[in-house]
C-alpha positions in Angstrom: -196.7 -74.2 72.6 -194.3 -75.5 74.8 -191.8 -78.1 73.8 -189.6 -79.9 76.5 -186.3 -81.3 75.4 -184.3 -84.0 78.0 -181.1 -83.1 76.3 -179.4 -79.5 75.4 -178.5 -81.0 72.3 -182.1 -81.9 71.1 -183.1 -78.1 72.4 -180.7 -76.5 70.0 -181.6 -78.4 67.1 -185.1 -76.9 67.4 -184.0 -73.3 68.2 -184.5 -71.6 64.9 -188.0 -73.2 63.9 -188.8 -72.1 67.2 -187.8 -68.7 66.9 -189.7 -68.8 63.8 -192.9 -70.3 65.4 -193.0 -68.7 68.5 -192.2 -72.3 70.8 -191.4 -71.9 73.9 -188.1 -74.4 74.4 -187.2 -76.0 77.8 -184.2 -78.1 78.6 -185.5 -80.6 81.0 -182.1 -83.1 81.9 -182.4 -86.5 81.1 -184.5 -89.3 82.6 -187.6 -89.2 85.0 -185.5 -87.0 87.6 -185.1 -84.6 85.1 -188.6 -84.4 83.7 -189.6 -84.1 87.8 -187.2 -81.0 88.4 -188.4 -79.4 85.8 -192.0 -79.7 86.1 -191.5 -78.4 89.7 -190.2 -75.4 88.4 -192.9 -74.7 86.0 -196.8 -73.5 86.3 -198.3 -73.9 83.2 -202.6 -73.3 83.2 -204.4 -76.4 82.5 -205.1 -76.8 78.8 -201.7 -75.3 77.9 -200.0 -77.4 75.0 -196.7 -79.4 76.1 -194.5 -81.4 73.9 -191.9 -84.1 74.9 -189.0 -84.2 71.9 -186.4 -85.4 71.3 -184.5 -88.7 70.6 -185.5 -92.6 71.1 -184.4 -96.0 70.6 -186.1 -98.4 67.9 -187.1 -101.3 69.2 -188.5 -102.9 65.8 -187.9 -102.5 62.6 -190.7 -100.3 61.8 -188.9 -97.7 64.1 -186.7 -96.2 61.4 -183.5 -94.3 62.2 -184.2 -90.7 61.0 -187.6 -91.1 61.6 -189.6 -88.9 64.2 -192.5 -91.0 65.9 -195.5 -89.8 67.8 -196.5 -92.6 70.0 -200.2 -93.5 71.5 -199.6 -95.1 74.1 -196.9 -94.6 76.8 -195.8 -97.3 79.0 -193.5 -97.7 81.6 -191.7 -100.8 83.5 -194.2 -101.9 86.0 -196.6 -101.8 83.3 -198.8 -98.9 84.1 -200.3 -97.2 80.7 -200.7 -93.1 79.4 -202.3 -92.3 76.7 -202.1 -88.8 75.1 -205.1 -86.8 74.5 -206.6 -87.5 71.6 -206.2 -84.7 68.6 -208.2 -83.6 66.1 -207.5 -82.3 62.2 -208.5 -78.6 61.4 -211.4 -77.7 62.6 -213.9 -80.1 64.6 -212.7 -82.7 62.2 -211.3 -85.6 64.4 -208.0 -86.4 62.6 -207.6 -89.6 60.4 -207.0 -92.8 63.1 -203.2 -93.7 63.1 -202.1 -97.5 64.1 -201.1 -98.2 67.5 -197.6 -97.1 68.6 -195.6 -97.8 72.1 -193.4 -96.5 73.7 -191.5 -98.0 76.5 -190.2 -95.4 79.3 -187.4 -96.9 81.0 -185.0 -96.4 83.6 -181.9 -97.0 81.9 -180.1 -97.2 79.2 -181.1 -100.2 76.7 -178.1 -100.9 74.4 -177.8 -103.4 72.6 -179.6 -105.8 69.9 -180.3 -108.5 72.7 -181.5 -106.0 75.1 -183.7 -104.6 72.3 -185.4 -107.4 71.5 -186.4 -108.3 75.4 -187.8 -105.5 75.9 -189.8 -105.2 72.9 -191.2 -108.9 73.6 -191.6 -108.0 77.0 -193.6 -104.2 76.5 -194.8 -104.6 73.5 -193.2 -102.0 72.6 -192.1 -100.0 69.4 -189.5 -97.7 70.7 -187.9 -96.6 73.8 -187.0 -93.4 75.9 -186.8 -92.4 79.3 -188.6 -89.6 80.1 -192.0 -90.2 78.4 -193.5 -91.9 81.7 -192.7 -89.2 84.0 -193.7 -86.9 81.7 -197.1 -88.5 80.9 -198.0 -88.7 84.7 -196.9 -84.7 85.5 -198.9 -83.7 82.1 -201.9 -85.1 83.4 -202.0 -84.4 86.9 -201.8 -80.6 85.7 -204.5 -80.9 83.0 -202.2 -80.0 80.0 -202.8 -81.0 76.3 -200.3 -83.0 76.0 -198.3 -85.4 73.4 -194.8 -87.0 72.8 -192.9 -86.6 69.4 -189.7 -88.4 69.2 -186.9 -88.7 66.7 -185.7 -92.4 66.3 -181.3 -91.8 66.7 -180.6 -96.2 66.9 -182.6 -98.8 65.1 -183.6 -102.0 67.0 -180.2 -103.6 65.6 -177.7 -100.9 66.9 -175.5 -101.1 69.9 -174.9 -97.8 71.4 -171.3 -96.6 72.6 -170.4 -98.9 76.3 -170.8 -95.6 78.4 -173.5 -93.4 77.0 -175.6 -93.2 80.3 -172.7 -91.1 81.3 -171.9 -88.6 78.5 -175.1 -86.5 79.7 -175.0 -84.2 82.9 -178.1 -83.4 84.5 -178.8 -80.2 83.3 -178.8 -82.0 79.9 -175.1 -81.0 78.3 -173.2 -83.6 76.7 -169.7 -84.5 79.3 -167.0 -83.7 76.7 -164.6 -85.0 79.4 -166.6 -88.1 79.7 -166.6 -88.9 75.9 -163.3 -88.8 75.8 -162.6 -90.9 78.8 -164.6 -93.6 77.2 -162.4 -93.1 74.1 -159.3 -93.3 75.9 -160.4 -96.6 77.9 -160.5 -98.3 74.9 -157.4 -97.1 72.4 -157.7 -100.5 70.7 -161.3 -100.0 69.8 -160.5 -96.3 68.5 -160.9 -97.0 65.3 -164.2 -98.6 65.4 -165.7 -96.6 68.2 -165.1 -93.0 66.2 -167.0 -94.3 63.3 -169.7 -95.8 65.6 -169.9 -92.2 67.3 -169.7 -90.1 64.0 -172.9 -92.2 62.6 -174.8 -91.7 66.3 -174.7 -88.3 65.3 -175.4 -87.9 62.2 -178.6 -90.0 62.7 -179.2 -88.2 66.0 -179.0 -84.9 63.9 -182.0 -86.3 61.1 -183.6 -87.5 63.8 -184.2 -84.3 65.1 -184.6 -82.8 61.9 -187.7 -85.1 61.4 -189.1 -84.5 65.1 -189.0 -80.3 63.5 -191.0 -81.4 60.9 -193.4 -83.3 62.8 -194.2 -80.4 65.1 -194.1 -77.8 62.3 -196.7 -80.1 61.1 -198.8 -80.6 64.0 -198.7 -76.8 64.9 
C-alpha cells in the first residue's frame, strides 16, 4: 500500500507503523500542485492501493478534532463529484454501508468560524482539505484503488493562526522562519497566538494518531 502525505509532518507521524506494515510513504507538498508533481513522478500499475492522509478542517460539528475521517464523496469548488471505490469487509463480504461523508477540496486556506460555515452551507460539506480533488481525478485516470483518510486537526469553530498558508514550503516542510515571522508581526498577540499554536499541534498530532489507526484498520 501506498500512502501519500501533503505534508512532511503528517509523513513522519506514520513512519513507524509503516515500517511495521510494510507502507510505502510519499511526501506529496501541499495543495493540488503538489498532489500533480508528485503523481507525475510516479508509475503505479492500475489496481495498486493509494491512500491520501493526513490532516483536514471540520466543517460541522460531527467532524471531531482528533478524529480521523474517511470520506465518500469528494467534492471540489466548481462542484464536480469523486467517489472512492467502493470496499468490501474480509472476504467477498461487502462491508457494513457507512453514512454519507464530504469532503470539500479547496484552493485555499479556510480559517475561520464564518468561513466555515459558508462553505459548509455552500458544499454540503463535512470537512475540508486541499488536495483530495486532485488526488481523486489522478487516482482514477490511472485505474488505482483508491481512498482518502483524514485526520480532523480544527473543528468547524476554530480559527487557524492569520498566516498558515505560508508556514508550508512545497516540498511539504514546515517554514520555521515563516512561523516565527508571523510571531514576531504580532508581539502583542504573543501570548495568545503561542497557546493557539501549541493546541494546533497537539490536536494535529491525535489527529494523525487516529488517521494510523484508521489505516492499521483498513489494511
Amino acid at each position: 500500500m501506498h500512502v501519500i502525505c501533503p505534508l512532511e509532518f503528517e509523513r513522519s507521524r506514520l513512519s513507524r507503523a509503516a515500517k511495521a506494515r510494510g507502507w510505502v510513504l510519499h511526501c506529496s507538498g501541499p495543495g493540488g500542485a503538489g498532489i500533480e508533481r508528485w503523481a507525475a513522478s510516479v508509475r503505479f500499475p492500475a489496481g495498486t492501493e493509494v491512500v491520501l492522509a493526513g490532516v483536514a478542517g471540520g466543517l460541522r460539528p460531527a467532524a471531531i478534532p482528533g478524529t480521523a475521517v474517511v470520506p465518500s464523496i469528494i467534492v471540489d469548488e466548481d462542484g464536480r463529484v469523486w467517489h472512492p471505490p467502493a470496499r468490501t469487509g474480509r472476504g467477498d463480504v461487502a462491508a457494513p454501508p457507512r453514512p454519507a461523508v464530504r469532503c470539500l477540496s479547496a484552493e485555499h486556506v479556510i480559517r475561520t468560524p464564518d468561513a466555515k460555515r459558508v462553505a459548509a452551507e455552500r458544499f454540503d460539506a463535512d470537512l475540508v482539505d486541499m488536495e483530495s480533488a486532485a488526488f481523486a481525478r489522478v487516482a482514477e485516470a490511472a485505474g488505482w484503488n483508491w481512498r482518502v483518510i483524514r485526520g480532523i486537526s480544527d473543528g468547524y469553530n476554530e480559527t487557524l493562526p492569520d498566516g498558515v498558508e505560508r508556514w508550508t514550503s512545497a516540498n511539504g516542510r514546515t517554514r520555521i522562519g515563516a512561523v516565527l515571522g508571523s510571531l514576531a508581526r504580532r508581539p502583542m498577540r504573543l501570548p495568545t497566538l503561542v497557546p493557539q499554536l501549541l493546541a494546533l499541534g497537539h490536536r494535529s498530532g491525535a489527529a494523525m494518531q487516529a488517521v494510523e489507526e484508521a489505516l492499521t484498520e483498513r489494511h
